[in-house]
C-alpha positions as CSV (number, residue, x, y, z in Angstrom):
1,X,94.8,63.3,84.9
2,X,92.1,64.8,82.4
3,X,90.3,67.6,80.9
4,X,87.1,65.7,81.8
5,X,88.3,65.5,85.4
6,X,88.8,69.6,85.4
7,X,85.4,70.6,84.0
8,X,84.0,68.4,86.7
9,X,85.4,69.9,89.4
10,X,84.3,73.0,90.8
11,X,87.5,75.1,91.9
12,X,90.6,73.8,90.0
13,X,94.2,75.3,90.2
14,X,96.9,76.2,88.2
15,X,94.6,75.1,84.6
16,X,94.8,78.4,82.8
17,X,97.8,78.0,81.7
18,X,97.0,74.3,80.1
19,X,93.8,75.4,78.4
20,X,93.2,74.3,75.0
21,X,90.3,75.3,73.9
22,X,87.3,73.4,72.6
23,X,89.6,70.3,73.2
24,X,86.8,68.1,74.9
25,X,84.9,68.0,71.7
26,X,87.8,65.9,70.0
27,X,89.2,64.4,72.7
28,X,90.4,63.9,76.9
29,X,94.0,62.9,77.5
30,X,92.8,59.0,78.2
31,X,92.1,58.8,74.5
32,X,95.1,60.9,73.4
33,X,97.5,58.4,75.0
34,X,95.7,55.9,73.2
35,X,96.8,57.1,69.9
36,X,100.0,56.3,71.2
37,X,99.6,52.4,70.9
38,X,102.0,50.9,70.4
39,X,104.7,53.1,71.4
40,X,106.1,52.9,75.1
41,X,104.1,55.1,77.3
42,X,104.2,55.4,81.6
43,X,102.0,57.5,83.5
44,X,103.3,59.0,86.6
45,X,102.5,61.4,89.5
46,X,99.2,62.3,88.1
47,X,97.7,65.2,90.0
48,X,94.1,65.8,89.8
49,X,92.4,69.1,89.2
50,X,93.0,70.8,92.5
51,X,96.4,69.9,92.0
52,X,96.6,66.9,94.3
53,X,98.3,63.8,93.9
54,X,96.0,61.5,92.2
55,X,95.7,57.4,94.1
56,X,96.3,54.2,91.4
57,X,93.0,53.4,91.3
58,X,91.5,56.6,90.1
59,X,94.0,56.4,87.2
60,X,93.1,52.7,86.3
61,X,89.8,53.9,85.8
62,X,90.3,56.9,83.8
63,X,92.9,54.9,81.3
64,X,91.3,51.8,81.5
65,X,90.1,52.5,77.3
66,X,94.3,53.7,76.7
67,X,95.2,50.3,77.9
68,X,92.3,48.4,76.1
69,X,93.9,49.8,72.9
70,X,97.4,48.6,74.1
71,X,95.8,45.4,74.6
72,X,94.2,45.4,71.3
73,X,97.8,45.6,69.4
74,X,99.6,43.6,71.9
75,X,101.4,45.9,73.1
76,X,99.5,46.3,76.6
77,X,103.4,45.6,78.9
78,X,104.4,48.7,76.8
79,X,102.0,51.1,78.9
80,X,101.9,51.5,82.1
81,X,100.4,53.4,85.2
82,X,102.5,54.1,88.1
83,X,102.0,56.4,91.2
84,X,105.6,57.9,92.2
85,X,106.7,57.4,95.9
């Protein structure tokens, strides 16, 4: 879901092989996907750092800046945040 959300947690799986290092000092994923704007972009099946399945609400919140900046070029249909069945 986010880099944030790893360093927060205390026992994470499977990360090691995802580590970028230093990353946090430019930027999490929310503000990656940003950059994105105004280019489609879904979100689906995000797992969380212990590598479960991660509820809509949780992702609102941690994307709620990526869709502000869809918002703010009108493009805020063109992203969207999903939780697979």
């Amino acid at each position: 879901m986010s880099w944030m959300s790893v360093v927060q947690t205390p026992l994470t799986y499977n990360q090691l092989s995802s580590v970028v290092p230093g990353v946090l000092k430019v930027y999490d994923l929310p503000e990656l996907a940003a950059t994105l704007a105004p280019r489609a972009i879904g979100h689906r099946s995000a797992a969380g750092s212990r590598g479960r399945a991660v509820g809509l609400s949780d992702l609102e919140k941690t994307y709620a800046a990526c869709r502000d900046a869809y918002r703010r070029q009108g493009a805020e249909q063109r992203f969207t945040i999903g939780v697979a069945p």
